[in-house]
GUVOKOL-316061 format. One record per atom (N, C-alpha, C): residue number from 1; residue in one letter; atom name; x, y, z. Coordinates in pm, whole numbers, always signed. Example, Ala and Ser with C-alpha at 12.3 -4.5 7.8 and 13.67 -1.06 7.14 Angstrom:
<pts>
PT   pos   code   site       c1       c2       c3
PT     1      A      N    +1319     -569     +780
PT     1      A     CA    +1230     -450     +780
PT     1      A      C    +1320     -330     +780
PT     2      S      N    +1285     -225     +708
PT     2      S     CA    +1367     -106     +714
PT     2      S      C    +1290       +3     +787
</pts>
This chain:
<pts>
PT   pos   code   site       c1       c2       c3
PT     1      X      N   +10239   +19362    +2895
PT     1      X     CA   +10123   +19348    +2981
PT     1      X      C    +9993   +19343    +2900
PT     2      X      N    +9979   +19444    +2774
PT     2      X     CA    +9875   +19408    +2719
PT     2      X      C    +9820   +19320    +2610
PT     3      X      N    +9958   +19216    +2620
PT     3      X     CA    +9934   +19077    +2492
PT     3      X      C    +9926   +19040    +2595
PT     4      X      N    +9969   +18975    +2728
PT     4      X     CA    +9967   +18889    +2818
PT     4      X      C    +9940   +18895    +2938
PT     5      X      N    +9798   +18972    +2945
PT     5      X     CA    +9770   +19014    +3122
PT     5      X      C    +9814   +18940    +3259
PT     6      X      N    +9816   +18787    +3218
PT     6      X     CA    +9793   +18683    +3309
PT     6      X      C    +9961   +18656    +3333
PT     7      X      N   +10032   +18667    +3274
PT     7      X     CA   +10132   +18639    +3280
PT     7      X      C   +10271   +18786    +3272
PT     8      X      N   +10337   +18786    +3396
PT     8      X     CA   +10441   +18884    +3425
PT     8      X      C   +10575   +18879    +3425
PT     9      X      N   +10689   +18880    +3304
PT     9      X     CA   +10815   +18859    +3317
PT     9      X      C   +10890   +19004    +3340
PT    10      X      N   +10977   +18960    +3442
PT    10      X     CA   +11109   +19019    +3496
PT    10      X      C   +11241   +18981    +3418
PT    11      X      N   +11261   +19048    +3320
PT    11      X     CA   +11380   +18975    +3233
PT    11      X      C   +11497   +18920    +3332
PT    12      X      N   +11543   +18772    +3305
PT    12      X     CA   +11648   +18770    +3390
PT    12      X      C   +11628   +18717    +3543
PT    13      X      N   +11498   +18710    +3553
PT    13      X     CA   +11464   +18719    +3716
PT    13      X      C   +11399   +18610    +3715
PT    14      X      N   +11225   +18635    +3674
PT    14      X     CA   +11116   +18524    +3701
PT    14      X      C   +11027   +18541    +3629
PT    15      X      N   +10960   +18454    +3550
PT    15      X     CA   +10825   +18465    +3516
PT    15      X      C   +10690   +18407    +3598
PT    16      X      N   +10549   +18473    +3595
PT    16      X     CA   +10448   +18434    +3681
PT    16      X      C   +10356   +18447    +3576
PT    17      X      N   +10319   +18317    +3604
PT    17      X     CA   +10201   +18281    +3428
PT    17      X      C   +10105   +18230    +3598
PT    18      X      N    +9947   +18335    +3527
PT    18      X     CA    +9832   +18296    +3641
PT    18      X      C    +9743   +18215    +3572
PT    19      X      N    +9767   +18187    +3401
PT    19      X     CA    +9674   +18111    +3336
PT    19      X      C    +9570   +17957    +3388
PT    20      X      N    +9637   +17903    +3490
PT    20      X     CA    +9625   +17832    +3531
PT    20      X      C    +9539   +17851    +3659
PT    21      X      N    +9552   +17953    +3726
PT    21      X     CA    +9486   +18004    +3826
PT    21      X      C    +9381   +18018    +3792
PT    22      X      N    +9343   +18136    +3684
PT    22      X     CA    +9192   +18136    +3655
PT    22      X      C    +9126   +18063    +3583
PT    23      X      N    +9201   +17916    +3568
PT    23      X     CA    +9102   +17848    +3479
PT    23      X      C    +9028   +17761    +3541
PT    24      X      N    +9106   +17726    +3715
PT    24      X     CA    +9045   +17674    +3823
PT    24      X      C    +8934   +17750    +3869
PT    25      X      N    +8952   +17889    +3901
PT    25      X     CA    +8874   +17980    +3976
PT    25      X      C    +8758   +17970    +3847
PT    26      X      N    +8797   +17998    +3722
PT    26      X     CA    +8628   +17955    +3649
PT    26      X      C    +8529   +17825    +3669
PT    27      X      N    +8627   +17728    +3648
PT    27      X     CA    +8527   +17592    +3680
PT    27      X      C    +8483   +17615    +3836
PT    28      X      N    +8551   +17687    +3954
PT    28      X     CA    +8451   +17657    +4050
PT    28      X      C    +8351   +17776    +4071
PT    29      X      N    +8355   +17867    +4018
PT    29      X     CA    +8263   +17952    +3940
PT    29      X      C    +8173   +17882    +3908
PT    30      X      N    +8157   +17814    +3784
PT    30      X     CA    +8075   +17725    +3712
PT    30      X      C    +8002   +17629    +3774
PT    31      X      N    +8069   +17552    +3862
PT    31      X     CA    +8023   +17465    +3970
PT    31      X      C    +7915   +17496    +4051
PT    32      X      N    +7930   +17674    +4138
PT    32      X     CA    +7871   +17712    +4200
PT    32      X      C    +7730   +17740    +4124
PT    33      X      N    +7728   +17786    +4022
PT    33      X     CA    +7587   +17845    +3951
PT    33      X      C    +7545   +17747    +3955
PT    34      X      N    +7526   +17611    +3984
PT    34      X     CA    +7398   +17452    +4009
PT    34      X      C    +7338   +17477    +4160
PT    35      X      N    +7433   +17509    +4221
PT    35      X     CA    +7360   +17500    +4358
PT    35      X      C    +7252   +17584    +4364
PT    36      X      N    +7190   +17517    +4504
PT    36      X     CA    +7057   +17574    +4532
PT    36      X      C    +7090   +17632    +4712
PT    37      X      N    +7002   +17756    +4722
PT    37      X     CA    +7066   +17816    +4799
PT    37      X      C    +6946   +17744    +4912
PT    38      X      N    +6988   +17838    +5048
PT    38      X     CA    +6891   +17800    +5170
PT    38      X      C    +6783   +17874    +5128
PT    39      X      N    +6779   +18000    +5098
PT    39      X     CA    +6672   +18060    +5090
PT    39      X      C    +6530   +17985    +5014
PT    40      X      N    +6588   +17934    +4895
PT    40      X     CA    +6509   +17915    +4798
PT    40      X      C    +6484   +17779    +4798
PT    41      X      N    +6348   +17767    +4763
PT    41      X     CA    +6237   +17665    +4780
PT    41      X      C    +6269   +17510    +4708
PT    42      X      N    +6300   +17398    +4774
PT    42      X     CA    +6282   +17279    +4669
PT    42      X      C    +6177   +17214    +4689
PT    43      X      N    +6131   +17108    +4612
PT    43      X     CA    +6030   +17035    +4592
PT    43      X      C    +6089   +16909    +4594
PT    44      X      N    +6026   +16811    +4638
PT    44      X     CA    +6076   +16657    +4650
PT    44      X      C    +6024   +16575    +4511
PT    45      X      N    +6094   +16520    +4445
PT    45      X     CA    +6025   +16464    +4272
PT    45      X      C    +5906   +16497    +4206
PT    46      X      N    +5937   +16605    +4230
PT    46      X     CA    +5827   +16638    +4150
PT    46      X      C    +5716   +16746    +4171
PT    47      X      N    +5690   +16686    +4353
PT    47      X     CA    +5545   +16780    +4401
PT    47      X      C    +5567   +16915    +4388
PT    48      X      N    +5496   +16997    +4388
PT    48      X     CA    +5454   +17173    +4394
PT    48      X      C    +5491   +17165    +4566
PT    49      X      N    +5492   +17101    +4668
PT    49      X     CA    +5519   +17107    +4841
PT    49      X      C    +5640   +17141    +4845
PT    50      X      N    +5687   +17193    +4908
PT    50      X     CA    +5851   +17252    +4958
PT    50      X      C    +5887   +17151    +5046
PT    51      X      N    +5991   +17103    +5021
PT    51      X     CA    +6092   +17008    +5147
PT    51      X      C    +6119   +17079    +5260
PT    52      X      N    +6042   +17003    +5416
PT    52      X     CA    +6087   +17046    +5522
PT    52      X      C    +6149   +16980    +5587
PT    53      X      N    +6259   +17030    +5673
PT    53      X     CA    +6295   +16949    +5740
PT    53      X      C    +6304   +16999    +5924
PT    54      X      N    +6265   +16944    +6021
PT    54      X     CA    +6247   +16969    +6155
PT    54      X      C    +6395   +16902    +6230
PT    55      X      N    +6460   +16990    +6285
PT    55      X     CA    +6609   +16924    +6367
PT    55      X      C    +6589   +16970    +6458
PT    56      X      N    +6571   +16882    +6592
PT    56      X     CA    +6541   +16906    +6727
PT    56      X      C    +6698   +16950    +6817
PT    57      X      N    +6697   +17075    +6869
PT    57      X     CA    +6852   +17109    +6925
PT    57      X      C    +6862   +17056    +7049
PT    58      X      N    +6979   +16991    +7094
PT    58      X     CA    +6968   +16920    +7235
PT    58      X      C    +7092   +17001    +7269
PT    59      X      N    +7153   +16974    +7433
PT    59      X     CA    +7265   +17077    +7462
PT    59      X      C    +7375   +16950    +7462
PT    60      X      N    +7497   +16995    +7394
PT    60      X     CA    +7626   +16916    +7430
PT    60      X      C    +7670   +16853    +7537
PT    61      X      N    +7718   +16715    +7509
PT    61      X     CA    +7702   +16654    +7648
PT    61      X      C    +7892   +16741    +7701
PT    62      X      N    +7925   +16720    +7808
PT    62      X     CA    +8051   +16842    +7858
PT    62      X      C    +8082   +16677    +7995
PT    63      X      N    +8213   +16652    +7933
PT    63      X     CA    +8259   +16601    +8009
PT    63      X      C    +8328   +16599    +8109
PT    64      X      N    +8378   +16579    +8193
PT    64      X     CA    +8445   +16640    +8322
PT    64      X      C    +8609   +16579    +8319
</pts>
């Protein structure tokens, strides 16, 4: 266990190698640190102005 955390053999039985698991779970790790959240402020090319945007809510049309 402590040469090979990621990976667990059962002599005879099965081996479970997770190496592969966390190398996915890092890149979307990695992925995530670009985004930009809701909270926080963007600017459109360039300007110092924050991007707004106005979405008018209407009610679902409900069919019979």
């Amino acid at each position: 266990m402590l040469a090979e955390p990621l990976r667990v053999t059962v002599d005879g039985v099965v081996t479970v190698d997770q190496t592969n698991n966390l190398t996915g779970t890092e890149r979307q790790i990695a992925g995530l640190a670009n985004l930009v959240g809701p909270d926080e402020t963007t600017t459109v090319a360039g300007d110092d102005v924050p991007e707004l945007v106005a979405v008018p809510l209407v009610p679902a049309r409900r069919r019979r």
